[in-house]
C-alpha positions, 0 to 999 in steps of 0.5 A: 639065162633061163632057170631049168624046169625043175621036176622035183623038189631040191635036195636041202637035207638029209630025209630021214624016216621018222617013226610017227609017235603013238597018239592015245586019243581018248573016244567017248563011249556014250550012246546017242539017248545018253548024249542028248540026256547028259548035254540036253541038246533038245533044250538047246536046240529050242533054245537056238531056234528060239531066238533065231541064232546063226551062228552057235559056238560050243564051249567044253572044258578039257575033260569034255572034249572027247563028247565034243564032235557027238554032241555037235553032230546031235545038235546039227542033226535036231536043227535040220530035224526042226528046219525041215519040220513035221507036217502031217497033212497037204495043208500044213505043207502047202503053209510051209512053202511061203516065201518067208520060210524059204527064206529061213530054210536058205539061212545055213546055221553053223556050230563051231567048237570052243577047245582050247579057252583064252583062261580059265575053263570056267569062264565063257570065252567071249574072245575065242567066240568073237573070232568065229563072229558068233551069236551065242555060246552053249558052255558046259561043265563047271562054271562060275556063272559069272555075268557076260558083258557081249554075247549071250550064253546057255549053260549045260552043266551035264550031270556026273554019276553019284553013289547015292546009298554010298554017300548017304551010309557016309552021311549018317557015319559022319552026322550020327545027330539027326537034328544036327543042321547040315547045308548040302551043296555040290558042284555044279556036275552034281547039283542035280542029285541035291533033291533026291538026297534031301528026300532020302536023308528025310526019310532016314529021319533027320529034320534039320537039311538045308538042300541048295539051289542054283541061282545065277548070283556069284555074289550069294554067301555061298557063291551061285547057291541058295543058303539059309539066312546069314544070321543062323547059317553059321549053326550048320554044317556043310556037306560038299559033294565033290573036292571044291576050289581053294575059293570056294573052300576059303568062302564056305570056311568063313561061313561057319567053323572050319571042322564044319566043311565035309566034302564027299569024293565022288571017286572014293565015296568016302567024307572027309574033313577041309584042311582049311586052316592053314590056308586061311592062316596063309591068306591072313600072312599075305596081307603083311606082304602087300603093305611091305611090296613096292611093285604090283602086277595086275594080272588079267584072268578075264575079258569077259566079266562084267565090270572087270574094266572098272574093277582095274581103275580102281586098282590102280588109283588105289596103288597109287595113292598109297605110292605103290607101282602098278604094272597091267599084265595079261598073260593068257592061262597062268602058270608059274613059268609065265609069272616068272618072266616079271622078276621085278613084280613082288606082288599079283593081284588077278582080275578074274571070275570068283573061282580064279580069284584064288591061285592054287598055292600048289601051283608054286607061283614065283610071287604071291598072287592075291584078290582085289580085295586082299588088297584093297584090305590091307592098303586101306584097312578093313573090317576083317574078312568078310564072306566075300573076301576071297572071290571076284564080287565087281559088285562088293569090291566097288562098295568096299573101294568106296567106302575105303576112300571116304573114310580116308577122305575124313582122315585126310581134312583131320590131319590138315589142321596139324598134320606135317607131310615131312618124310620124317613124320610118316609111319615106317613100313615093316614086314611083320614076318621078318621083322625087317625095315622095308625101304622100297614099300613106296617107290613112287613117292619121290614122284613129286621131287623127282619130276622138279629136278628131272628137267633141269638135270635131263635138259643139260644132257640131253637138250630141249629137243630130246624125246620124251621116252628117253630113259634117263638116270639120275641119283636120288638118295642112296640108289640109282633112279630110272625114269621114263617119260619123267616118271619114276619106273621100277622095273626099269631100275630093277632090269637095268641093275640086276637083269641087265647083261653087261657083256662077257665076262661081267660075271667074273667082275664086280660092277658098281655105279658112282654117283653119276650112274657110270659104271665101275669095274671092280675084282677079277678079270673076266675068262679068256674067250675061246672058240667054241663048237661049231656043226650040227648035233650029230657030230660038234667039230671043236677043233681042226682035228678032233670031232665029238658026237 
């Protein structure tokens, strides 16, 4: 039997008239001149057409979006303007119909726009370009300039209004001395005013200006900047324009003291003083929390950052000779929902550019989330913090690795001669803010008992032909430990002990374990299970008779 022709849609539910909710979409308000003096887009046209890119990607930060389709309007508009060219006479146009420009005319040039990135804004998007199989990137806004490992990239910084004669009146209320040594640096935005300032300050008489430039070295004292030497940088002061990144303000306060940072707001063009104490006693606390942790996260806020891959090796071989588990995560965009997802992991370490290298406390994070080289810092030891500590330097970091790693090298021949490996002999692990005995510091390191008796134990139970990713359980010492493929895992012991669901009721019971990993029931009885609501939201049926809405 045929199905009957149907005519209009089936009815599967009620249709209801929905009221669309009012969207405020923000309009740029920038005349064309303005776009193409903001966004340099004559640049980057040559700049494309220079070096023959087909396909352009466009990357903005949030606060850009707004600018985003005039801006690739203008640059679609210049790369027909160029392609059709300006001859003036017969001769230049007769040149212009050679087959070797037809062929380029008939070569089409797409742009496409980059709105919401993988990570940080900062960053160049390499993955988001590679899905539109792009030649190139134009990023703009703020960037961290750190180096790309696959596509090229053409920076547009823009170029934010600035107050100049408010900020100059600030400056000399602030620095009354007109021989007191100030660095002047900003944010990338607001870079291009430095050298009207310096002049202008100049003739207002002070003599000891220091105006920063920007080069493309994430790993400079002051990061992308130019600065006076290392050895009398400590004597100046800096002025900011515009409130810098956490990073950035650990970086500037190790350069000199932290009553030396001013930052000037742009918003309410008024100088004030960096808090930067406290966090800098913030950051020195956390290196005790990552000798006392026992499970790690690697956290990956990049795929774009040159180096970044060796960077994780490192880690990892780091953590794990000093018996530490690691875990690599990647997560996208961080947050503190996404982070929390991971109970299990007591401490972060973030691969990312310099400027993401250092979370804002802010944000409330559910665990600490630190450098590689707070790390490598406070596993290793250190000479103190040096004034690349707080940022993603690839480059710095593997020096300090290796050297890290000699060093221990030496200590290890030493202590061959008379030394003991016995658990009793080492060094016990505390948390110095608590003053509490840490005996979960070093999970891996019953690796080496554990992989002998594993096999004979897991053999009787589960036979030669068992699968090598069985979880299994065994007691050692005076908790439960969970391993997978003969290797001891953490987090597997911490979700089958506190975050595994044992069935209803299981919150009214006490459950315990005995030595053979089988549980055992303990206290009240669980609650009486009872039929619950059933329906939709406008109206729940709980029992035959009676309806709540």
């Amino acid at each position: 039997m045929t199905q009957p022709e149907l005519t209009v849609a089936p009815v599967l539910s009620t249709n209801p008239e929905y009221e669309p909710a009012a969207v405020q979409v923000e309009t740029t308000s920038l005349s064309p001149s303005e776009v193409r003096t903001i966004y340099e887009t004559d640049r980057t046209v040559d700049w494309i057409l220079s070096n023959d890119y087909s396909r352009i990607t466009l990357q903005f930060p949030d606060d850009l979006l707004r600018d985003s389709t005039l801006v690739e309007k203008t640059l679609q508009d210049g790369l027909k303007r160029r392609r059709k060219g300006g001859s003036t006479t017969i001769e230049d146009a007769i040149e212009g119909l050679k087959v070797e420009d037809e062929k380029k005319k008939e070569k089409e040039r797409k742009v496409y726009i980059l709105a919401d990135t993988s990570y940080g804004s900062c960053c160049v998007d390499e993955v988001a370009a590679e899905h539109a199989d792009a030649d190139c990137i134009v990023h703009y806004g703020r960037a961290c300039l750190s180096p790309t490992s696959r596509l090229p990239v053409l920076h547009i910084f823009t170029t934010l209004p600035l107050d100049l004669q408010a900020l100059i009146s600030s400056f000399i209320s602030t620095f009354p001395d007109k021989s007191t040594p100030v660095v002047l640096t900003s944010s990338l935005p607001y870079s291009s005013h430095i050298p009207t300032i310096h002049s202008s300050l100049e003739s207002e008489g002070y003599t000891s200006l220091f105006a920063t430039s920007i080069i493309h070295n994430p790993a400079s004292p002051i990061p992308n900047r130019t600065c006076p030497p290392t050895d009398v940088i400590s004597e100046y002061h800096i002025l900011h324009i515009d409130q810098p990144l956490t990073s950035l303000i650990l970086t500037l306060s190790t350069l000199t003291s932290s009553t030396s940072l001013q930052i000037f707001d742009p918003t309410t063009n008024t100088i004030s003083s960096s808090a930067s104490n406290r966090m800098l006693l913030r950051r020195y606390a956390i290196l005790s929390h990552i000798r006392a942790a026992g499970i790690f996260g690697i956290l990956i806020n990049t795929l774009s950052s040159n180096n970044y891959l060796t960077t994780i090796k490192q880690l990892q071989g780091l953590l794990a000779k000093h018996y530490k588990k690691s875990y690599l995560v990647t997560v996208g965009k961080l947050n503190a929902a996404k982070l929390a997802n991971f109970a299990e992991v007591e401490v972060w370490i973030v691969i990312g550019c310099w400027e993401s290298a250092i979370v804002d406390e802010r944000r409330e994070m559910w665990r600490v989330v630190v450098t590689p080289w707070e790390a490598t810092v406070a596993l290793d030891g250190g000479e103190g913090v040096g004034v690349d500590g707080w940022r993603g330097d690839w480059e710095a970091f593997k020096g300090k690795v290796e050297g890290y790693q000699a060093l221990q090298a030496e200590k290890e021949e030493e202590g061959e001669e008379g030394g003991s490996d016995d658990e009793e002999s080492e060094e016990p692990v505390f948390d110095f803010r608590t003053g509490r005995y840490i005996s979960t510091a070093k999970p891996m390191k019953a690796v080496k008992t554990s992989l002998i008796e594993a096999p004979s134990s897991s053999s009787d139970v589960t036979g030669e032909g068992a699968s090598s990713t069985a979880l299994t359980t065994t007691h050692g010492g005076k908790s439960l430990t969970v391993m997978i493929n003969n290797q001891i895992s953490p987090a597997a012991e911490y979700l089958q002990q506190k975050r595994g669901w044992k069935g209803l009721g299981s919150d009214f019971a006490e459950v315990e374990y005995d030595r053979d990993g089988n549980e055992v029931w303990r206290g009240d009885e669980g609650a009486i299970v009872e039929e619950g609501r059933k329906g939709v939201a406008r109206g729940y049926h709980v029992n035959e008779d009676e309806k709540r809405t």
